[in-house]
KEMAR-882293 format. One line per field, with one value per residue (C-alpha): residue number from 1; chain; x, y, z. Coordinates in nm, 3 decimals, m for minus. Layout:
k <- NUM	...
c <- A	...
c1 <- X	...
c2 <- Y	...
c3 <- Z	...
// end
This chain:
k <- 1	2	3	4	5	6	7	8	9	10	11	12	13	14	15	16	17	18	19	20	21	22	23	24	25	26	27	28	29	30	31	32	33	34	35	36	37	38	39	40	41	42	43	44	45	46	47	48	49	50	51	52	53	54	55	56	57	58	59	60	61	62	63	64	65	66	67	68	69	70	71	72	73	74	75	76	77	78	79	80	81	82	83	84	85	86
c <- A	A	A	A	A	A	A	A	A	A	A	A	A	A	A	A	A	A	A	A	A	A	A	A	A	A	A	A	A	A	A	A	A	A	A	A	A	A	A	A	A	A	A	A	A	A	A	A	A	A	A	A	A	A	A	A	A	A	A	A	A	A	A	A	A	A	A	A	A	A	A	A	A	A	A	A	A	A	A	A	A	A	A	A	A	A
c1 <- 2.930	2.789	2.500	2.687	2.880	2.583	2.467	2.744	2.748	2.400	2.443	2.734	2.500	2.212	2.427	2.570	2.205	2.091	2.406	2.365	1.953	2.036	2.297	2.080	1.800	2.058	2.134	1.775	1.679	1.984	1.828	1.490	1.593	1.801	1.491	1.322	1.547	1.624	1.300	1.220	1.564	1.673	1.744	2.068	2.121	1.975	2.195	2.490	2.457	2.659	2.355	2.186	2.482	2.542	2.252	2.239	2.595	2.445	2.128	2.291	2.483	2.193	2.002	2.303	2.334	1.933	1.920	2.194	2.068	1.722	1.929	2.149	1.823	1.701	2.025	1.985	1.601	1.676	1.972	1.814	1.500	1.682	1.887	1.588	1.429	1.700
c2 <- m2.360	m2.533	m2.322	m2.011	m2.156	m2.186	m1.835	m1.653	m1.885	m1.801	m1.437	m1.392	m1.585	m1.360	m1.075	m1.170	m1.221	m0.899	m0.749	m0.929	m0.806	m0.489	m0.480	m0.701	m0.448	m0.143	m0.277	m0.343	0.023	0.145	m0.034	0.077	0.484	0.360	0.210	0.544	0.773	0.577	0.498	0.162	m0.043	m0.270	m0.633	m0.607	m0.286	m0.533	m0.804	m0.578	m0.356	m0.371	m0.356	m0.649	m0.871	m0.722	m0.873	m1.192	m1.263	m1.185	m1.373	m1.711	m1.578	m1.448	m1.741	m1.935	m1.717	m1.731	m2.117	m2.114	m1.898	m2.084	m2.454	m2.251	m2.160	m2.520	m2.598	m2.385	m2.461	m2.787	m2.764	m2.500	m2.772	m3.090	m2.866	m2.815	m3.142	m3.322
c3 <- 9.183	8.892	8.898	8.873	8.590	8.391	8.495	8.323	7.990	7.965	8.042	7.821	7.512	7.619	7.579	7.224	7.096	7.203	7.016	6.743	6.744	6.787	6.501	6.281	6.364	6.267	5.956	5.866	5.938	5.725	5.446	5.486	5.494	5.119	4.962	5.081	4.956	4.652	4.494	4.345	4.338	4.101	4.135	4.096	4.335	4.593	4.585	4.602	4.872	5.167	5.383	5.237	5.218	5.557	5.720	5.555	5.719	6.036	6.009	6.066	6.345	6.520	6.493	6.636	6.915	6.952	6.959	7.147	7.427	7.444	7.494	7.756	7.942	7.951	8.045	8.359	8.473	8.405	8.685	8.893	8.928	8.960	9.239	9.429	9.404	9.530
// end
């Protein structure tokens, strides 16, 4: 029962990193096709566009969700191995 518990935490963090990874990711090609089309920006233009300021909002949440994730999956080989030794 336990077991399972920790199955669908993890699953449900794994999920929301790989969202997050994917957005993050989204975001980061959305500013590449700008500088491309834009030419040489400025440093203000950089600082102030919603795609920048976009992904460093996310970029804190993804970690969270990454480091999160990882501790779940300790969380369950740790279990899943003390399971089967005793």
């Amino acid at each position: 029962m336990t077991l399972t518990f920790l199955i669908v935490i993890w699953a449900t963090t794994l999920a929301a990193f790989v969202a997050m990874l994917i957005y993050r990711g989204h975001l980061a090609e959305h500013e590449t096709r700008l500088y491309l089309s834009e030419g040489e920006p400025t440093c203000f233009h950089s600082d102030s566009h919603p795609a920048i300021r976009r992904i460093k909002i996310v970029h804190p949440v993804c970690l969270c969700t990454g480091g999160l994730t990882l501790l779940m999956t300790l969380a369950l080989a740790g279990f899943w191995i003390s399971q089967r030794l005793s």
